[in-house]
C-alpha positions in Angstrom: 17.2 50.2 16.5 16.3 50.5 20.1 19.5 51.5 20.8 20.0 54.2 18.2 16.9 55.7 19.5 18.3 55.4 23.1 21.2 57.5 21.5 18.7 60.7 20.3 17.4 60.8 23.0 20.4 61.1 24.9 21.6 63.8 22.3 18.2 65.7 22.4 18.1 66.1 26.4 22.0 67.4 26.0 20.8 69.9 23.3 17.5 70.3 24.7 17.7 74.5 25.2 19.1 74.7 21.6 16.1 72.7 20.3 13.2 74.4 21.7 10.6 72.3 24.1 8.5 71.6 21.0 10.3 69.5 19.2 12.4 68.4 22.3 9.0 66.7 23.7 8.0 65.3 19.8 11.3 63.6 20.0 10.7 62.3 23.6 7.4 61.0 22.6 9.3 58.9 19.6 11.1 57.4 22.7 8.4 55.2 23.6 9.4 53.1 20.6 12.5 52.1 22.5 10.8 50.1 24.5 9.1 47.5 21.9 11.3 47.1 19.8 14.0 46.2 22.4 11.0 43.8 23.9 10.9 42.6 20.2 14.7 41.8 20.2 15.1 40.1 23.5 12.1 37.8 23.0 12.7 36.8 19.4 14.5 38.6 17.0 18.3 38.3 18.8 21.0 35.8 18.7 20.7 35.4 22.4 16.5 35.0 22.3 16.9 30.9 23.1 18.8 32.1 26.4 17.3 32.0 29.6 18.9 34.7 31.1 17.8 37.3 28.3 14.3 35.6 28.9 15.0 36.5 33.0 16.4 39.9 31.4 13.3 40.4 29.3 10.6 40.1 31.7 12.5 41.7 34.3 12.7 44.9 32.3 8.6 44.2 31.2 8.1 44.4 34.9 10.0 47.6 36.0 7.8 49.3 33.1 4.2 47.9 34.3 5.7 48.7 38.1 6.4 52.5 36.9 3.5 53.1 34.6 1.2 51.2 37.9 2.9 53.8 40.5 2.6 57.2 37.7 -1.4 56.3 37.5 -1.5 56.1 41.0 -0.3 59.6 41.5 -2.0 61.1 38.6 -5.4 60.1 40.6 -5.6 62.1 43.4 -4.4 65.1 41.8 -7.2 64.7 39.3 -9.9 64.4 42.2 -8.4 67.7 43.4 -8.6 69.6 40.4 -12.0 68.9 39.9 
């Protein structure tokens, strides 16, 4: 499932100026549903879950996404202080 939503999403950003932005972004925001559901898979749901390198894998992946979402807050701070 994670992967077929990897796939529209990959469609929608080729097709994005035939779309329109509106439902471009509505279909980008459905993307964060990717994430879950392939943390769902590699932890327990797969053949391969008993595996320690899909474990390795796993958290590796878990920690690129806390890394990025850590460094965009980061940014979005002072940029809020100046607006104010």
């Amino acid at each position: 499932m994670a992967s077929d939503l990897l796939l529209v999403l990959t469609a929608t950003s080729l097709l994005r100026m035939r779309i329109g932005p509106r439902l471009w972004r509505a279909i980008h925001w459905a993307g964060y549903l990717c994430w879950p559901v392939a943390m769902a898979h590699g932890l327990g749901i797969g053949t391969d879950h008993g595996k320690g390198w899909v474990l390795v894998l796993t958290f590796a992946c878990a920690g690129a996404v806390i890394m990025s979402a850590t460094y965009r807050v980061v940014q979005l701070i002072p940029a809020r202080r100046l607006a104010r």
